[in-house]
N, C-alpha and C positions, 0 to 999 in steps of 0.2 A: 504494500500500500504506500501509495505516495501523498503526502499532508505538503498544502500550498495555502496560505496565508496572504491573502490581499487585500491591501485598505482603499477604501473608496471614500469619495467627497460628501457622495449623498447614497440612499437606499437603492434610488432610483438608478444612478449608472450601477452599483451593483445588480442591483436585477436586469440589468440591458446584456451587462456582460455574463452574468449567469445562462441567461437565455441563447447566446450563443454558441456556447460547451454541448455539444451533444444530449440529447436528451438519455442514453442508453448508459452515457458517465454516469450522471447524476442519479439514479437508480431513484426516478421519478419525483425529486426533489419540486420540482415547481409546478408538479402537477395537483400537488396537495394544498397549495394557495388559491382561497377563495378569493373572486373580482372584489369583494368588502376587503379582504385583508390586504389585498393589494392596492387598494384605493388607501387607509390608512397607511400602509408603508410607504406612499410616495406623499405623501401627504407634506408640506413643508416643517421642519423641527421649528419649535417654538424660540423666539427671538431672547437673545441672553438677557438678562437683568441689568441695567448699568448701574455702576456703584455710585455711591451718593458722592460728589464733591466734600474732601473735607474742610473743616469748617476751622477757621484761624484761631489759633491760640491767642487768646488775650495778654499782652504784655504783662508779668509780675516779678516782683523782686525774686532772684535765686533763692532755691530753698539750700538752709543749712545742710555737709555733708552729713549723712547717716553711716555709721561705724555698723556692719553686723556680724558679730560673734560668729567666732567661727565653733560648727557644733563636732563633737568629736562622734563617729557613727559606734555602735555597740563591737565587743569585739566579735569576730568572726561571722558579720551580719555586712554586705555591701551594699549601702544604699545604690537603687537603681538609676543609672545617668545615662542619658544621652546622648550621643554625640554631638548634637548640633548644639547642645548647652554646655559642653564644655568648648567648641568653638568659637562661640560667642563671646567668652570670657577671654579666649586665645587672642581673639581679634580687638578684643577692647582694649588689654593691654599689650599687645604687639602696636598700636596705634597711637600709645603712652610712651613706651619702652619697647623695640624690636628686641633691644640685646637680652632687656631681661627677661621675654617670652623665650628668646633661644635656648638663653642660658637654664632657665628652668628644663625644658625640651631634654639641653644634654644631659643633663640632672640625674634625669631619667632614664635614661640611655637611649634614648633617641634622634632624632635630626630635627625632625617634626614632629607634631602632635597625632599626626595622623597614622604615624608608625606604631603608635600607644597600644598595646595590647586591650583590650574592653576593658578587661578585670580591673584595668588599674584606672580607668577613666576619673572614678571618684579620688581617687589619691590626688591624679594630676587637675584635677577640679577644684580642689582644698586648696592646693599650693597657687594654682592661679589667682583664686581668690583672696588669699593671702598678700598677695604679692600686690595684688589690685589694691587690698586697702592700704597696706606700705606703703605705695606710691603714692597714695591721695587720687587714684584716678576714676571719677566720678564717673558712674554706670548710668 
């Protein structure tokens, strides 16, 4: 058996080009399609929602930096992390400090963060964070 995968624009050029494959491939595939269901499947896809324009921040005085403890996890319990949340933290302070994102990186014995085994995502998430508030660098 051979499996072919092809993406189409709309329903409509799919069933065009369906229709031209032999009927005897198809092992009666389109002959099971009622003229209703086939009126619905070419039917136009409903038009996307557009997002609401956002709405301007009002000028206010800076808020005071916020300090947050850092918590220490249970032992032999690893809280579960993300990758895209310890990224986040990577990019905040590599945009503060490159060398000292790097220098944590080698720390670890890596080059990048991205080399980071899972397991240790929440280790190199603490130390980021650490490091974040060290620096003073406002999230």
């Amino acid at each position: 058996m051979i499996q072919v995968t092809l993406t189409f624009t709309s329903l409509s050029a799919a069933l065009m080009a369906l229709r031209e494959i032999p009927e005897n491939t198809l092992n009666g595939a389109l002959t099971d399609i009622t003229p209703a269901e086939e009126a619905a499947l070419e039917a136009p896809a409903p038009k996307p929602v557009k997002k609401a324009k956002p709405v301007p921040a009002l000028e206010a005085a800076p808020a005071p930096p916020t300090v947050t403890p850092t918590v220490e996890p249970l032992p032999g319990v690893a809280p579960a992390v993300q990758y895209g949340e310890l990224q986040k933290a990577v990019l905040l302070l590599a945009g503060k400090n490159r060398d000292a994102a790097l220098s944590l990186a080698s720390s670890m014995g890596v080059k990048t963060f991205k080399e980071l085994d899972p397991a240790r995502w929440p280790d190199a998430l603490a130390a980021v964070n650490n490091k974040i508030v060290e620096l003073g660098v406002m999230q």
